[in-house]
N, C-alpha and C positions, 0 to 999 in steps of 0.2 A: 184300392191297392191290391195286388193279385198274390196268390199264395208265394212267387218265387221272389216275388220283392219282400216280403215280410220275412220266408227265408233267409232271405241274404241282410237284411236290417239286423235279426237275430244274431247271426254268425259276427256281424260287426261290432253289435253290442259286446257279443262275449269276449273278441279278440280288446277291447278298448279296456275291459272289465280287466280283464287276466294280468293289466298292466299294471293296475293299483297293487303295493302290498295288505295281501289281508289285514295290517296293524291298523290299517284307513277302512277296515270294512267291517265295522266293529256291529253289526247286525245283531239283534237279539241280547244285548248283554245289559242286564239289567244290575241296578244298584241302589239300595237300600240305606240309607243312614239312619241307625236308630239312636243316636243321642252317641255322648261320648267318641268312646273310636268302636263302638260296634256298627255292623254294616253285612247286611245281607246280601250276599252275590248271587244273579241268576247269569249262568251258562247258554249260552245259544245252544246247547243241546238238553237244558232242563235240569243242570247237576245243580244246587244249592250248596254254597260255603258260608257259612257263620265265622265272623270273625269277631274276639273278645267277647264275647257273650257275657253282657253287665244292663241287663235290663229291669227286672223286678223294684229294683231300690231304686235307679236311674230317674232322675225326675227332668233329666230332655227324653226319657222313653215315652212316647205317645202310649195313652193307656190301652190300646189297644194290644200294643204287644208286651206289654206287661205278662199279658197270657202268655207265656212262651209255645202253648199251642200254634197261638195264631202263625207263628213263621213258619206254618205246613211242614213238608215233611225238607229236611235236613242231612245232609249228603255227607259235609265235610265240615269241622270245627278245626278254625286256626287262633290257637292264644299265641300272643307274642311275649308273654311276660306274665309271673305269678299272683303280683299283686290285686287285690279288691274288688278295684274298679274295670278288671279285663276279665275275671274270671268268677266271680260268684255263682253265676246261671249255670257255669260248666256242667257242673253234676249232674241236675234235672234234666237239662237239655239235653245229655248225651245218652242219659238212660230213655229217656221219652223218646227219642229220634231214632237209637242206633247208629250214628254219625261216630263216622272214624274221627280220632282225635286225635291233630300234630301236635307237639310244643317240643322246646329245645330237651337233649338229651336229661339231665338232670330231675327238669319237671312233669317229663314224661312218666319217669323211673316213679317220682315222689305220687304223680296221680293213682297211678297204680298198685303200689306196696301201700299207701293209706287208704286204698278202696274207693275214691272219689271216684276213678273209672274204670268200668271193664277192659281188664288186662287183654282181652281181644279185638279191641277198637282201638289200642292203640297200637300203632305202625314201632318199630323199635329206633326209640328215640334219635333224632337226628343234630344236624349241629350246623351253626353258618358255612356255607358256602357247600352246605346239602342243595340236592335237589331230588324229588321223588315226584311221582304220577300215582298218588293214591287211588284215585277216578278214573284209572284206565290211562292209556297214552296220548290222549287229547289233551290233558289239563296238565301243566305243570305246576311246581310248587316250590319256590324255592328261596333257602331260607338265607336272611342275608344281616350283616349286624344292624344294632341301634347301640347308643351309647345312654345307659339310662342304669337301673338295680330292681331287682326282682326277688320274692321270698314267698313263702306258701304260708299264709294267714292261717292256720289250722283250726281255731276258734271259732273263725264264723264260716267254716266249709263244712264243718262237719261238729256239732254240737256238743255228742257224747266224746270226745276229742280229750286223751288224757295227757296227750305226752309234749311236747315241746310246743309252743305256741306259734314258731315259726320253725320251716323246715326249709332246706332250700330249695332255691328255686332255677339256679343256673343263669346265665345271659339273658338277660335281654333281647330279644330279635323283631325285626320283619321280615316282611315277607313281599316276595315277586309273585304274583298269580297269573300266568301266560295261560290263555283260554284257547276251546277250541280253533277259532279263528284266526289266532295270530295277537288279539288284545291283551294289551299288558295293564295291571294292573298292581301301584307299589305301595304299601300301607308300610307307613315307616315306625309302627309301634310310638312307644312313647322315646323319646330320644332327645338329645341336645343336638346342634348340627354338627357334621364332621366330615373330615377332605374327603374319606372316602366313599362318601354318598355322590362321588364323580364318578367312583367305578362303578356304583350301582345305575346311573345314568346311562354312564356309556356303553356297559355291558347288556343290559335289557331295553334299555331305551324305553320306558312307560310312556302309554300310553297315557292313563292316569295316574295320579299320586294323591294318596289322602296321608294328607301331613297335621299333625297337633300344630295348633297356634298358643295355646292357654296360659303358655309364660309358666313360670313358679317351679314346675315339675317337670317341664318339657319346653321346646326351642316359643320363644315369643312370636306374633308376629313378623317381629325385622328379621329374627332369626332364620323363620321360619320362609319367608319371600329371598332373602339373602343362598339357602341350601335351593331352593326352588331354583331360580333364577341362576345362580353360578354351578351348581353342583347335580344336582337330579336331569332338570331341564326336560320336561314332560310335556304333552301337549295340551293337557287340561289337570287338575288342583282342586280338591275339594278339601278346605281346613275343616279340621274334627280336633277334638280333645280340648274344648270352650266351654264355658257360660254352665258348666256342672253343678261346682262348686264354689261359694266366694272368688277361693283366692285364683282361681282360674279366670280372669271375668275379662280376656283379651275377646276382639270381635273381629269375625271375617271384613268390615271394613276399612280397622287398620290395617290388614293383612295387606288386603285389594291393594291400599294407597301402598306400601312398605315393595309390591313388587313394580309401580313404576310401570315401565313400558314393558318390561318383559314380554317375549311372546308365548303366555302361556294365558289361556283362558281359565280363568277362576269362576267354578262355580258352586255359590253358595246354597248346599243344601240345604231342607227342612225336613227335622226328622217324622218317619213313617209318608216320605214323598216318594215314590219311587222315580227315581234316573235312567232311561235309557238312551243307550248310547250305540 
């Protein structure tokens, strides 16, 4: 084939290219699940977000990242809520990394006046239906409800801890993470289901969604294939928030069977497996 035919191949491919929307050309994006609803994001252009950071105690945490080293270096930490199980690792990881740190208005104020985080990592606390570019203007962020309760364990975050055992902790949230390329990503924190996870569908339209199945504490299964299915509507579904603790002990295969024909691809991570998409 001669240089002007390979030329003009070229120029064809790109004009065919240019037609997909970037949200279909999800190159380079990489996903982590490390147990519970934590989940390590890689960026096509190399930025790392840490989300819930509950690894150490975690016993779906692959021992490997136990080490909170191992998750290299650390860009962005997003909690969705104050409790235990999203937040323990916060501290260490954010002093070890230097990762900027979002949470709702309230638990921002609370990490900071009790020294759990440096008051210069954290962006001035935001609220649903925020959105901010911590990363620069490639990455957005943006914060969106959960229906669920949150509070700041002060006991086991900080040892020498004399004063109230809980402090608050504000809303509940998740979070939209729209990447350099256009890929959405929708971590619905811990939540029951609710109408307006339509508007979060129809407004961002995810790419993926990591939704809790676990029942007890957060939407079940049916509930959770039910907000899939009639309300998010995403093109692919990764259940997290499982098989922790006892009374959590719902499985990504009732989930599977609970969404039916839906057109949404379920897929069942293993934690410390890396996902790219």
């Amino acid at each position: 084939m001669g240089v002007r035919a390979l030329q003009l191949m070229a120029i064809a491919v790109a004009i065919v290219v240019s037609f997909f929307p970037s949200s279909v050309r999800a190159d380079g994006v990489e996903v982590l699940w490390l147990g519970h609803s934590a989940f390590r994001i890689t960026s096509p252009t190399g930025k790392v977000i840490v989300i819930d950071p509950f690894l150490t105690t975690n016993q779906r945490t692959p021992p490997k990242y136990k080490d909170l080293a191992a998750l290299g270096k650390v860009d962005l930490i997003l909690v969705t809520h104050g409790q235990r199980d999203h937040i323990l690792d916060l501290p260490e990881l954010a002093k070890m990394t230097g990762a900027i740190v979002l949470a709702n208005y309230e638990l921002a104020n609370n990490l900071v006046t009790t020294g759990l985080v440096d008051a210069s990592k954290v962006p001035t606390g935001m609220n649903k239906g925020g959105t901010i570019a911590p990363l620069g203007p490639g990455i957005k962020i943006h914060m969106v409800p959960a229906q669920h309760t949150s509070s700041l364990e002060m006991a086991l975050l900080k040892p020498d801890w004399t004063g109230p055992r809980y402090l608050e902790a504000g809303a509940p949230i998740g979070y939209v993470i729209e990447l350099e390329n256009g890929f959405k990503i929708y971590h619905s924190g811990d939540t029951d289901v609710f109408s307006d996870m339509a508007l979060i569908g129809k407004r961002f339209k995810p790419d993926l969604a990591l939704v809790c199945i676990g029942g007890y504490f957060t939407m079940d299964p049916e509930g959770a294939a039910f907000a899939v299915r009639e309300y998010i509507k995403p093109k692919l579904v990764i259940p997290m928030h499982y098989g922790t603790f006892p009374v959590i002990n719902r499985t990504p295969a009732e989930f599977k069977a609970a969404l039916g024909n839906a057109p949404v691809k379920m897929i069942e991570a293993k934690p410390g497996e890396p996902l790219r998409f």
